[in-house]
C-alpha positions as CSV (number, residue, x, y, z in Angstrom):
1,X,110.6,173.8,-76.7
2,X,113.9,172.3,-75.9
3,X,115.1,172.5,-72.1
4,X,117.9,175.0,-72.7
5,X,114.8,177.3,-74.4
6,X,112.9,176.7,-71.3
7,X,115.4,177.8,-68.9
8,X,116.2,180.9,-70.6
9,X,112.5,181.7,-69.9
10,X,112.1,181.0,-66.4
11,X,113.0,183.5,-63.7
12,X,114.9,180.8,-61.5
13,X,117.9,180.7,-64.3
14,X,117.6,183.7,-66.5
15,X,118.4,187.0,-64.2
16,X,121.7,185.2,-63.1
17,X,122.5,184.1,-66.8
18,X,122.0,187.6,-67.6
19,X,124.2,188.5,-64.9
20,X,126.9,186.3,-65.4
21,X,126.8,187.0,-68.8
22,X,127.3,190.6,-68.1
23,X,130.1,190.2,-65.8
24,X,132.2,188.3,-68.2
25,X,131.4,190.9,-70.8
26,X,132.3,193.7,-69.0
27,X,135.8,192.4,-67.6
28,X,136.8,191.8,-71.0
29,X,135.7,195.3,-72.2
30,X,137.3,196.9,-69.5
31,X,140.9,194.9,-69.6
32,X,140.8,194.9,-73.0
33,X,140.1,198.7,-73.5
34,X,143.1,199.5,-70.9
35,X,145.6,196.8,-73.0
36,X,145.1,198.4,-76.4
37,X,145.1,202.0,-75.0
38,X,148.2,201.2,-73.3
39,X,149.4,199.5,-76.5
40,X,149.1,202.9,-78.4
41,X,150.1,205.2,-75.6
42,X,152.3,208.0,-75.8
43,X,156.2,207.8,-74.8
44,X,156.4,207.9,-70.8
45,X,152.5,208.0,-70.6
46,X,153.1,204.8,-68.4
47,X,155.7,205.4,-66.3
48,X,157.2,201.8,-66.9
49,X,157.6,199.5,-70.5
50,X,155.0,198.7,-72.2
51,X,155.4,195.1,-72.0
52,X,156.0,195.4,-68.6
53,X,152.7,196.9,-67.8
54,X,151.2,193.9,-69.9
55,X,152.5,191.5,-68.1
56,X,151.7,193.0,-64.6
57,X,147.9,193.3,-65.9
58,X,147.7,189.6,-66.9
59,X,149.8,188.5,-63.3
60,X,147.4,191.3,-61.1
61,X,144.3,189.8,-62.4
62,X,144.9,186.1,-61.8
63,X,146.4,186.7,-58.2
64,X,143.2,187.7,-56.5
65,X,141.8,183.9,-57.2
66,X,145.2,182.4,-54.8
67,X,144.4,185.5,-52.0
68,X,140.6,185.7,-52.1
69,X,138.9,182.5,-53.5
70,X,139.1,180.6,-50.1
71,X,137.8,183.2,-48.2
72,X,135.0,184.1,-50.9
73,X,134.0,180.5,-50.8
74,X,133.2,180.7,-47.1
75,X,131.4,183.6,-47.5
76,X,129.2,181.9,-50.8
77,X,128.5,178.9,-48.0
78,X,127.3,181.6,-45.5
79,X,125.3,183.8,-46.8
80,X,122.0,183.5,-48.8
81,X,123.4,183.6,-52.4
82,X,121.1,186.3,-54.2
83,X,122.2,189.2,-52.2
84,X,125.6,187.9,-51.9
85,X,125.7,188.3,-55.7
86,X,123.9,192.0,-55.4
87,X,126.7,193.5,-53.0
88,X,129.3,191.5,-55.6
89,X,127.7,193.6,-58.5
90,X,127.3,197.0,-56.2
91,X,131.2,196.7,-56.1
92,X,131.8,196.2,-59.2
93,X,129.5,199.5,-60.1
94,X,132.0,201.3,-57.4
95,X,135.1,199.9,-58.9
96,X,134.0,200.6,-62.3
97,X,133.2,204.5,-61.5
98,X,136.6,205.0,-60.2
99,X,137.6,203.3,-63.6
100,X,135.7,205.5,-65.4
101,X,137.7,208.8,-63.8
102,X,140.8,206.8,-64.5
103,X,140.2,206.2,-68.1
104,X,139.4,210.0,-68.3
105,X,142.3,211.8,-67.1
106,X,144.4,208.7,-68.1
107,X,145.8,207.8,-65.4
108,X,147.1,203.9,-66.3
109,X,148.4,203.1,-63.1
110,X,145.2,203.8,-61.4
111,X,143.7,201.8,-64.0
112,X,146.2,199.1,-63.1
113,X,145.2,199.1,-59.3
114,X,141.7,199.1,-60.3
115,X,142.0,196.0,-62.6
116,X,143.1,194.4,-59.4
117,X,140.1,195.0,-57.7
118,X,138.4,193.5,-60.5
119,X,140.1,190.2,-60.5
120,X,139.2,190.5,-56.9
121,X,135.7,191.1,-57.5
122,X,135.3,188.1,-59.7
123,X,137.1,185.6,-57.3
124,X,134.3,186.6,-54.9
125,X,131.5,186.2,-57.6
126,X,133.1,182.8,-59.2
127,X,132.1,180.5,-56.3
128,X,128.8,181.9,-56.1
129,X,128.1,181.9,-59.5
130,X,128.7,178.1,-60.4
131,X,127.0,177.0,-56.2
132,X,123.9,178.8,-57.0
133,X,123.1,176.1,-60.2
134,X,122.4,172.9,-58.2
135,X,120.2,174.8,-55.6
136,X,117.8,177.0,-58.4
137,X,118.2,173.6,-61.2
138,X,116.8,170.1,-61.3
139,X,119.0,167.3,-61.2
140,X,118.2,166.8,-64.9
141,X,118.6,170.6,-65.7
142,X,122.5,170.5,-64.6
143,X,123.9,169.8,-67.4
144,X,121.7,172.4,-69.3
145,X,122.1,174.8,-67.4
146,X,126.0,174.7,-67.2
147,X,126.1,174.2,-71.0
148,X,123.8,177.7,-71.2
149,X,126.8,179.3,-68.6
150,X,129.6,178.1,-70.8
151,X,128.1,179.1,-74.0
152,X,127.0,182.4,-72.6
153,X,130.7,183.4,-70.9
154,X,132.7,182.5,-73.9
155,X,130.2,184.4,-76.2
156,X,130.7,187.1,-73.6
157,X,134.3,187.0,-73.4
158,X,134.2,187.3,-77.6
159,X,131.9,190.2,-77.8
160,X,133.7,192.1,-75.0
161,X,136.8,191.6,-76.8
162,X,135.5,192.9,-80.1
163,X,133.5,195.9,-78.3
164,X,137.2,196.9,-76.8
165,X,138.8,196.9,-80.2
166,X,135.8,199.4,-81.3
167,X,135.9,201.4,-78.7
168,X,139.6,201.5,-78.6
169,X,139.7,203.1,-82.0
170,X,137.2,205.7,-81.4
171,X,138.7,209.2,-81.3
172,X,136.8,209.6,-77.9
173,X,137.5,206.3,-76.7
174,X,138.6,207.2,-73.4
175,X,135.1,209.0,-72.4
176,X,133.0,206.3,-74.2
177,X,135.3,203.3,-72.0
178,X,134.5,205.3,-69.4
179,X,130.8,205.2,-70.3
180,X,130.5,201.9,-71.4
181,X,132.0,199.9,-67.9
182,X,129.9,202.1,-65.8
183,X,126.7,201.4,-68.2
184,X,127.8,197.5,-68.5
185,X,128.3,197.2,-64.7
186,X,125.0,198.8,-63.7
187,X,123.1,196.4,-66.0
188,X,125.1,193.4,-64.2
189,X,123.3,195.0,-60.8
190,X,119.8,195.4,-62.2
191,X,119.6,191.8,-63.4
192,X,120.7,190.3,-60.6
193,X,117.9,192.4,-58.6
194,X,115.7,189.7,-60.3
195,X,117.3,186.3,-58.9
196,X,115.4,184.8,-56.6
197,X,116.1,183.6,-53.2
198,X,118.7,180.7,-52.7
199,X,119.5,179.7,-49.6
200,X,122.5,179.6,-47.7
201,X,124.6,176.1,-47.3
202,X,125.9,176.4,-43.9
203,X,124.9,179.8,-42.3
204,X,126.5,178.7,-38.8
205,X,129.9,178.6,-40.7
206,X,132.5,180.4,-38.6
207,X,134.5,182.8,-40.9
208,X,137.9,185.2,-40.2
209,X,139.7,186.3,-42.8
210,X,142.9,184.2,-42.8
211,X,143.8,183.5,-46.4
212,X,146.6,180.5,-46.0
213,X,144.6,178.7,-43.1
214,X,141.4,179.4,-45.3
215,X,143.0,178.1,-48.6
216,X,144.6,174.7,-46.7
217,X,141.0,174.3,-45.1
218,X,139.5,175.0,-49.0
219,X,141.8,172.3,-50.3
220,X,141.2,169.3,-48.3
221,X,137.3,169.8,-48.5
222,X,138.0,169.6,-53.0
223,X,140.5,166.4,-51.9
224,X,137.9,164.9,-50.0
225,X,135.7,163.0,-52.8
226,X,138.3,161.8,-55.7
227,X,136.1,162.4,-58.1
228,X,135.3,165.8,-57.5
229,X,139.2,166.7,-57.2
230,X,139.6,164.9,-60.7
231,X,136.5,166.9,-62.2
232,X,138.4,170.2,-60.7
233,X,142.1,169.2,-62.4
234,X,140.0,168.2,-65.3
235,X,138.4,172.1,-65.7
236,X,141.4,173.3,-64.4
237,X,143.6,171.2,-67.3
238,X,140.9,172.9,-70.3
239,X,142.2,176.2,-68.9
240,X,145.6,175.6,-69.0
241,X,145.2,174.7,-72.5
242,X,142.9,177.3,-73.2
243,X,145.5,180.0,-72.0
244,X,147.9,178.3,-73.8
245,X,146.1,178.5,-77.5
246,X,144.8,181.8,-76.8
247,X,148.2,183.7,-75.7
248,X,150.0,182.4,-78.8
249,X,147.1,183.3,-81.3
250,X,148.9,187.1,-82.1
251,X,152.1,185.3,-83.0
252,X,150.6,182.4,-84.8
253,X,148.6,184.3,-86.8
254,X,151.0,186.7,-87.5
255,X,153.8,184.3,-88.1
256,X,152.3,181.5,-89.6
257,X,149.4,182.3,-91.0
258,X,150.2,185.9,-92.8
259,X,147.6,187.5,-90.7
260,X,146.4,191.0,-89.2
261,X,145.3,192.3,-86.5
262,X,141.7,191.4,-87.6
263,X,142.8,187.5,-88.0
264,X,143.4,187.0,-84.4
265,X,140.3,188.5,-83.7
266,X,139.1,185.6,-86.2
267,X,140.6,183.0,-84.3
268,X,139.0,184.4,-81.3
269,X,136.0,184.3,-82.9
270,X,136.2,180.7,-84.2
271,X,137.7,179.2,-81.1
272,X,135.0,181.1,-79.0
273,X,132.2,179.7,-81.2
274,X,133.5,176.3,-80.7
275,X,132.9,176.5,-77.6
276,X,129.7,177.4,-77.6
277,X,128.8,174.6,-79.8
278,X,130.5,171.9,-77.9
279,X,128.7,173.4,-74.4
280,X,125.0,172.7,-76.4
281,X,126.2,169.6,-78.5
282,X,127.2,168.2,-74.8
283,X,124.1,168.8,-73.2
284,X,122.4,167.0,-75.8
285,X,124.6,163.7,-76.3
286,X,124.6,163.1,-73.0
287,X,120.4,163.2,-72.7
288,X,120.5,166.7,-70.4
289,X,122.0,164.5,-67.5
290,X,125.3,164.5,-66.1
291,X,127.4,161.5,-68.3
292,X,131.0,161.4,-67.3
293,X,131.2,159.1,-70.4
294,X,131.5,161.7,-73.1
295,X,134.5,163.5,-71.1
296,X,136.8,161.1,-73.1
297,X,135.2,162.2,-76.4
298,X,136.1,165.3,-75.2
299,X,139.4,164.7,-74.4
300,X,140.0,162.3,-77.3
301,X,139.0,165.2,-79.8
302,X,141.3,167.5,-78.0
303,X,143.7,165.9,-79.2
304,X,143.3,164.8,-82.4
305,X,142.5,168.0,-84.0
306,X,145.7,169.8,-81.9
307,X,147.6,167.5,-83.2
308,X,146.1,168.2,-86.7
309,X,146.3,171.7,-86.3
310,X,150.7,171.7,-86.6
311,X,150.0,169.0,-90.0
312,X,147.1,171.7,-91.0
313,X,149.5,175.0,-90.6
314,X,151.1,176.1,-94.2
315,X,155.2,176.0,-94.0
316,X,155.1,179.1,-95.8
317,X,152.9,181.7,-94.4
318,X,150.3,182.8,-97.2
319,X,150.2,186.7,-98.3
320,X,146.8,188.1,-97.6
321,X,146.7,191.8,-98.0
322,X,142.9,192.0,-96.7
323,X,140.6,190.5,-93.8
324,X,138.6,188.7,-96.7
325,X,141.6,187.5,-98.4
326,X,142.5,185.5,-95.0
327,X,139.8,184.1,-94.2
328,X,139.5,182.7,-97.6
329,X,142.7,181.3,-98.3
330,X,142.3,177.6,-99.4
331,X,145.7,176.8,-97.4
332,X,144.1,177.9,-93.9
333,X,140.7,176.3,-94.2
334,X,142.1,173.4,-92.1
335,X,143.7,175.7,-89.6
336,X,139.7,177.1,-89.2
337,X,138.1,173.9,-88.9
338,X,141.1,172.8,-86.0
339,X,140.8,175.3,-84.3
340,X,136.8,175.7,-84.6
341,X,136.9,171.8,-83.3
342,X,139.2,172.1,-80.7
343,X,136.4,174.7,-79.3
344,X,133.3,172.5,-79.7
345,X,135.5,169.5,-77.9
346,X,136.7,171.6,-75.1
347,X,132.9,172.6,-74.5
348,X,132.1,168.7,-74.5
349,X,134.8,168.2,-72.1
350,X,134.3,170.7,-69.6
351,X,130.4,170.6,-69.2
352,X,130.0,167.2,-67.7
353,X,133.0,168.1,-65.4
354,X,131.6,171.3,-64.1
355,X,128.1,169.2,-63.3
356,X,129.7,166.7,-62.0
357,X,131.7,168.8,-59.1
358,X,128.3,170.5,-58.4
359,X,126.4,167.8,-57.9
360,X,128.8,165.6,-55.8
361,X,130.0,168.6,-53.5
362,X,128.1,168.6,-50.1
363,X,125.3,171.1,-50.1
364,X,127.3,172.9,-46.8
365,X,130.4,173.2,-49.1
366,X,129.9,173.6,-52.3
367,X,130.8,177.4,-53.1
368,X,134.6,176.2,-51.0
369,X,134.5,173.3,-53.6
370,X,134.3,176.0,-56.3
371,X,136.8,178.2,-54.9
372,X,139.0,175.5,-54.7
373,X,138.5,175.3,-58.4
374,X,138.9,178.5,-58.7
375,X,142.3,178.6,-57.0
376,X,143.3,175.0,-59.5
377,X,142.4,177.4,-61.9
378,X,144.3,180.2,-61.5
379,X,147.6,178.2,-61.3
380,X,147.0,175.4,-64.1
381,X,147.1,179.3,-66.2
382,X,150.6,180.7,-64.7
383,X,151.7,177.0,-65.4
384,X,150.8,177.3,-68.9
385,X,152.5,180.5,-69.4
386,X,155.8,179.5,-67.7
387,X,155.6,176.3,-69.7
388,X,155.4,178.3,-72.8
389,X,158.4,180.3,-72.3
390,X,160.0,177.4,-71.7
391,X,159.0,175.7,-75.1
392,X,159.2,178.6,-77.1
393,X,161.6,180.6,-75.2
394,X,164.5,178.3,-74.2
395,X,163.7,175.1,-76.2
396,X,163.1,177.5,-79.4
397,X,159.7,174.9,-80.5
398,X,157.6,176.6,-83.1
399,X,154.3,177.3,-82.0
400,X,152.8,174.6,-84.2
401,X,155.2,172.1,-82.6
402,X,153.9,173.7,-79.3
403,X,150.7,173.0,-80.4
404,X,151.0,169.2,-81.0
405,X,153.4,169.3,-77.6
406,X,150.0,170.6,-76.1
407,X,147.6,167.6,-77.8
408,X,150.0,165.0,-76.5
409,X,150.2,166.2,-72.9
410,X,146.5,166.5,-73.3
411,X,146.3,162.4,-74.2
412,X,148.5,161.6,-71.3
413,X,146.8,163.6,-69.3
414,X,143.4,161.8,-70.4
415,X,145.0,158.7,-69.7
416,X,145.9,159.3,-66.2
417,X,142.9,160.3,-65.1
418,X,140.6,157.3,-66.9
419,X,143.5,155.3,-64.7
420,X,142.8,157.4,-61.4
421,X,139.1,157.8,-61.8
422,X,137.6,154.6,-63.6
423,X,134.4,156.1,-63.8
424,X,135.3,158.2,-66.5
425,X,136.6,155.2,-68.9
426,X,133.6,153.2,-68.1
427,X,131.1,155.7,-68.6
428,X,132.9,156.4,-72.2
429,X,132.8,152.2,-73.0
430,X,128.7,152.6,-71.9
431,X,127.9,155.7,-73.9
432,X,130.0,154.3,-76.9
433,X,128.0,150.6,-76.3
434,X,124.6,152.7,-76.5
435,X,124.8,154.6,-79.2
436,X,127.0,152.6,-81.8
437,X,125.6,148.6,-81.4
438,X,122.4,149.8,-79.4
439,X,119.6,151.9,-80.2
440,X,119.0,152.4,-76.1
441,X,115.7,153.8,-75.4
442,X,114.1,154.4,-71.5
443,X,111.1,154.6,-70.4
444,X,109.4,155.1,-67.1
445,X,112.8,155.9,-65.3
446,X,111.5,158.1,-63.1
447,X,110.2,155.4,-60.6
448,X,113.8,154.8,-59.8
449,X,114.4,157.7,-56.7
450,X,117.0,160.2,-57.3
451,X,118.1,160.1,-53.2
452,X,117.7,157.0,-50.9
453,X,117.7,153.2,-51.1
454,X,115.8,151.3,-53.7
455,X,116.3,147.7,-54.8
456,X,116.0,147.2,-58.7
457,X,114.9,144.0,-60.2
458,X,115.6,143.0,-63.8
459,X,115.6,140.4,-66.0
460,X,119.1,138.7,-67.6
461,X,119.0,138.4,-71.2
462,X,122.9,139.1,-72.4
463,X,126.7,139.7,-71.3
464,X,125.8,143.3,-71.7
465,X,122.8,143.7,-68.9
466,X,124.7,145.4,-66.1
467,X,126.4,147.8,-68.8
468,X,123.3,149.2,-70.3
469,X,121.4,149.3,-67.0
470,X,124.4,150.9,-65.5
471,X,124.0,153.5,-68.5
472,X,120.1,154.2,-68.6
473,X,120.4,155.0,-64.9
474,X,122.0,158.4,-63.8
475,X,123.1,157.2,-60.0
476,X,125.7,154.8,-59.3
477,X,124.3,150.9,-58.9
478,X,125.5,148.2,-57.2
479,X,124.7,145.1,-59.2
480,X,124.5,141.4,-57.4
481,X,126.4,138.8,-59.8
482,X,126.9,135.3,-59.8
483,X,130.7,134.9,-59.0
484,X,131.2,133.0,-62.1
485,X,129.8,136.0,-64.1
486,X,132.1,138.3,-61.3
487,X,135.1,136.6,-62.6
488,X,134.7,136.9,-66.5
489,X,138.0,138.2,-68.9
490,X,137.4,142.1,-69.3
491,X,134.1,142.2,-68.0
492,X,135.9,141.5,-64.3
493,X,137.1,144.9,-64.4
494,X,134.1,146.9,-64.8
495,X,132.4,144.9,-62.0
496,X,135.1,145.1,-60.0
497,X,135.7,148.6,-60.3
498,X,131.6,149.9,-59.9
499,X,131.9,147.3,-56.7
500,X,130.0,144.5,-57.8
501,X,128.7,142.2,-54.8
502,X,129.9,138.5,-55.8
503,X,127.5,135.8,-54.6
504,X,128.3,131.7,-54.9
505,X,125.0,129.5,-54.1
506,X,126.1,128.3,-51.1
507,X,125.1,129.1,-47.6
508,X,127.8,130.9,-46.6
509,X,128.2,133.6,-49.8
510,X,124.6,134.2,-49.6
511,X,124.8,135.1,-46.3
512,X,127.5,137.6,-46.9
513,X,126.0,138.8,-49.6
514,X,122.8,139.1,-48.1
515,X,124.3,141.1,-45.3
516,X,126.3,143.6,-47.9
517,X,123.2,144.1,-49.9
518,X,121.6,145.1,-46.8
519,X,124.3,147.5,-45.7
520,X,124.2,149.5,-49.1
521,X,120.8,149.4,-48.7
522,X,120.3,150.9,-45.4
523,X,123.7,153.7,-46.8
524,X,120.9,154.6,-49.7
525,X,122.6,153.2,-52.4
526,X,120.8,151.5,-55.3
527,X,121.0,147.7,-55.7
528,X,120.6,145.4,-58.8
529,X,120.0,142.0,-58.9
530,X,119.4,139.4,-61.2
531,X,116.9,137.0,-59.7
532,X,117.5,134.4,-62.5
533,X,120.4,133.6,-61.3
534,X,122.0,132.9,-65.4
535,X,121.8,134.3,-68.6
536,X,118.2,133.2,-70.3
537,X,118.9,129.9,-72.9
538,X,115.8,130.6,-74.9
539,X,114.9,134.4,-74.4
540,X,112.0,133.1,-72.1
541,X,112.4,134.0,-67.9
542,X,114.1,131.7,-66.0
543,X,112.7,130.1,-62.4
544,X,114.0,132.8,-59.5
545,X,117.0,131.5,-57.7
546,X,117.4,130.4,-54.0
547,X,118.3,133.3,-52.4
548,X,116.2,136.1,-53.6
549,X,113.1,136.0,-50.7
550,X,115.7,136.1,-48.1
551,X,117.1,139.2,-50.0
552,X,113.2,140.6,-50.3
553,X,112.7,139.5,-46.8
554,X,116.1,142.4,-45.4
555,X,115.3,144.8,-48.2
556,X,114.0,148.3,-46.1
557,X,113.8,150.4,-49.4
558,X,110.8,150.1,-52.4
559,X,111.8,147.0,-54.8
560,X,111.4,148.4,-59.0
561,X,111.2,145.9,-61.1
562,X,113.0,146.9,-64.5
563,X,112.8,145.2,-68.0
564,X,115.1,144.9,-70.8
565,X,113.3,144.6,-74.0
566,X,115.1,143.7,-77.4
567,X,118.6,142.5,-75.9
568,X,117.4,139.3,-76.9
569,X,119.1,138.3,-80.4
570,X,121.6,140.7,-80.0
571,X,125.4,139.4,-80.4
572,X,126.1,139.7,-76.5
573,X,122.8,136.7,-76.1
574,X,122.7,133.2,-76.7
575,X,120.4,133.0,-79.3
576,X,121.3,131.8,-82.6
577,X,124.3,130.4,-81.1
578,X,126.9,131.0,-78.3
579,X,127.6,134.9,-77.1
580,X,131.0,136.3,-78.1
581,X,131.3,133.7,-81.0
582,X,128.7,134.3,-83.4
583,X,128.7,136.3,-86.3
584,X,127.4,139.8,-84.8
585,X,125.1,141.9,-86.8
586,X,125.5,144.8,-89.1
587,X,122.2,147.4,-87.7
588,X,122.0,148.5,-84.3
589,X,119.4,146.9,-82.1
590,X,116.6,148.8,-80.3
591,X,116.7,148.3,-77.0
592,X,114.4,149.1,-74.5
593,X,114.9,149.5,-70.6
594,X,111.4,149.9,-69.1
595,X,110.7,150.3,-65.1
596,X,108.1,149.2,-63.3
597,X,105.7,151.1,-59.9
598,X,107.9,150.7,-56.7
599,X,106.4,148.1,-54.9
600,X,106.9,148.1,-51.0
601,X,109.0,146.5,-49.2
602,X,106.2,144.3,-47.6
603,X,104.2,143.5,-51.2
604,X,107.4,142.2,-52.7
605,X,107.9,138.6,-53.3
606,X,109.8,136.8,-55.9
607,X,106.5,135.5,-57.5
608,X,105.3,139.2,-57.6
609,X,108.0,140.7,-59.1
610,X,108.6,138.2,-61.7
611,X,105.1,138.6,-62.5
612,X,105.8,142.4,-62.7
613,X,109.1,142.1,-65.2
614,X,107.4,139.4,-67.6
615,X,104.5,142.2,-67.7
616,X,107.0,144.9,-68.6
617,X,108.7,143.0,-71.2
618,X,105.3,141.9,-73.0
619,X,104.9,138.7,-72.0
620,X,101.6,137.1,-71.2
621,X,101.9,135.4,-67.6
């Protein structure tokens, strides 16, 4: 049974993936219901123009995330985050039964108020939703579990979408809308009856409703860890270009693509899908852990196939009198498969982001985190749509040339943040080194701690050691190099960048070294060092340096000794000539990175522990 199979089983993750499921489904019903009916409306029925009324629906319910989010993040933090969610689904029964009257004796500016309330009632669900993962998940289930969430809420989105348009063309369709959100929202309530317990982050938190004090206080909390901000601009930019693809999808269809009602639907359907696919795929090429590496593929597919999609869109629009005749129309295949890939690379671009702002916000302060996402959100989307009236509106782009516009932005953007946040880049140049010229396999990784010092110990075979260890383990290391090694041509800005500790054989760099080893120590960080001092000549261990008792000697945390196995050979080794120069081979290598038992503090020795990494590599001592 995969891991994404065994969550859906469990209590712990199934009654709020249910429920958030249900949530997304039934907004999408219900706005989507009111839109078409409105649509089709008799003269004056509204009051004001149709388009008008449009426009205010999609503008009322975005604006609750800037007024609310803020203060529904402190209230996420303060609470115990099961019964939050209950009295978050009891509203949304209340608001839906006032809805259902509404939607009865038509009354569409009632309706319009009431969709208010239900933006409202999802900017206080939102930061609950995505803060309850790290507390009820593994560390190793994140990834899973968000992929299950973003492959659930898009399928959600889709099928509300398509059970609107039915019951939009029903000739009762006002009673059965009215049934349906009532019956939709009550199901939301009864599964999240089942989610357990989940504790509050910081019940002492002082709360008063005071939205721009609340939002300036939500802010600098996201701003505090760069990372974290750059994951939230990073979700918050796969919005903006999801609102920007999916608002022009009527026209382009229409337009460009001789299509019907029906074909935007199909769109929908394939962009949604894509989705989907990408949120699984992601979950499994980055080993169900969080891997900032595969953002870039992400980002770098993105891109490619936006751009493809204004090459891909016929310069006559085709005539297809029928569904079936669109979707089988050799001149739009292309069109499907762009737009069914941009979907499966925004779901591997937005995964590892939403883990990776769980994780790294403080326990205390994670549903503000979210709310701060929430609010990024929310404004990357009005962006979008002031951008494209700009484009299409005033510049007079086609929306195919809007399209590539968006895939270029989209690299520049990608760019900038690999620039800002290194981590992202060198994640990518790891995951790209260990699955194209490695085979990388790990075993025993679990003896590494997931909180809390620990000093790992590992033998030097190639150029590309602190890469593939860097890559095998999920928390940040700190490797200990010698400072010719520090100081190599490309190499020098990886170490540099992940905060290498330089050390010279002399007394006075070991000293220093010694003494920052010790500090990241002591701060729990993970250490790696290199105790032979210089890349292996003959594949064989080399004699331990001077220098690595006095480190055993400071070390406070549990020393793991760590072996690479099948490095040696490989095009970044020296054997069968010099590293870098030789002729490199055409099959990937299997590599193997094995760790040992901790061994205390007070049982380590340099003797032991090479004793420990020879025995891990195979090697008869």
């Amino acid at each position: 049974m995969s891991k994404q199979s065994a969550l859906l089983t469990q209590r712990r993750f199934l009654p709020y993936f249910v429920t958030q499921a249900f949530g997304a489904f039934n907004d999408n019903v219900y706005k989507n219901v009111l839109l078409i009916l409105v649509a089709f409306a008799a003269p004056g029925a509204l009051g004001v123009s149709t388009n008008l009324f449009i426009n205010l629906a999609a503008g009322l319910f975005i604006l609750p995330f800037f007024l609310f989010s803020a203060f529904a993040g402190e209230l996420a933090d303060k609470y115990e985050k099961s019964q939050f969610i209950r009295i978050v689904k009891l509203v949304e029964i209340a608001i839906m039964s006032l809805a259902a009257v509404a939607f009865i004796f038509e009354s569409y500016m009632l309706l319009l108020f009431l969709l208010f309330l239900m933006g409202t009632q999802s900017a206080f669900f939102g930061p609950v939703k995505y803060a309850l993962l790290p507390q009820t998940l593994k560390s190793n289930e994140l990834v899973s579990g968000n992929a299950l969430v973003e492959t659930g809420t898009f399928l959600a989105i889709l099928l509300g979408t398509i059970v609107a348009g039915v019951i939009a063309n029903q000739s009762d369709a006002k009673y059965l809308a009215a049934f349906s959100v009532i019956l939709f929202a009550a199901l939301g309530y009864l599964s999240a009856r089942y989610i357990p317990k989940a504790s509050a982050g910081n019940p002492s938190l002082k709360i008063r409703f005071a939205p721009v004090r609340q939002m300036k206080t939500t802010m600098s909390i996201a701003h505090k860890d760069k990372v974290v901000l750059q994951s939230i601009l990073g979700i918050s930019w796969f919005w903006f270009l999801g609102a920007s693809y999916l608002t022009q999808f009527p026209n382009y269809a229409k337009l460009y693509l001789g299509g019907n009602e029906a074909s935007v639907s199909f769109l929908l359907t394939l962009f949604s899908i894509g989705i989907a696919l990408g949120s699984l795929l992601c979950d499994k090429l980055s080993g169900h852990r969080i891997e900032p590496g595969i953002v870039p593929i992400g980002a770098l597919g993105l891109t490619v196939f936006g751009a493809h999609l204004m090459l891909s869109t016929p310069d006559v629009a085709p005539h297809t009198d029928t569904f079936l005749g669109f979707i089988s129309e050799p001149s739009l295949w292309w069109v499907f498969i762009d737009l069914l890939f941009i979907g499966v690379f925004g779901g591997i671009f937005i995964v590892p982001l939403y883990a990776m702002m769980q994780s790294r916000a403080e326990e205390t302060e994670r549903s503000q985190v979210i709310a701060a996402n929430n609010i990024y959100n929310s404004l990357f989307m009005v962006v979008s749509a002031i951008l494209a009236i700009v484009l299409l509106g005033v510049i007079e782009l086609s929306i195919p040339a809007f399209f590539f516009t968006l895939a270029m932005m989209n690299l520049a953007v990608a760019l900038y943040v690999g620039k800002q946040v290194p981590v992202f880049a060198l994640r990518f140049i790891i995951w790209v080194l260990s699955h194209s010229v490695y085979r990388v396999q790990h075993k025993n990784l679990q003896h590494i701690p997931e909180q809390g010092g620990a000093l790992l110990v590992s033998n030097h075979v190639s150029y590309v050691d602190a890469l593939l260890l860097a890559g095998a383990c999920p928390r940040p290391i700190r490797f200990v190099m010698d400072e010719d090694y520090y100081h190599l041509p490309v190499l020098h800005y990886f170490f540099r960048t992940t905060r290498v500790i330089p050390i010279k054989l002399t007394s006075g760099s070991i000293r220093c070294a010694l003494n920052q080893v010790k500090q990241q120590l002591e701060a729990g960080e993970l250490v790696c060092i290199f105790p032979e001092g210089q890349l292996t000549s003959d594949g064989d261990m080399q004699p331990f340096k001077r220098g690595i008792d006095l480190i055993l000697k400071q070390t406070p945390v549990p020393v793991i000794p760590i072996a690479l196995k099948g490095l040696w050979g490989s095009y970044f080794s020296r054997e069968g000539g010099r590293a870098l120069l030789k002729f490199p081979r055409l099959c990937r290598s299997n590599v193997e990175v094995v760790a040992g038992s901790p061994v205390s503090p007070s049982e380590a020795s340099s003797e032991r522990l090479f004793n420990d990494v020879k025995a891990l590599r195979g090697d008869i001592c």
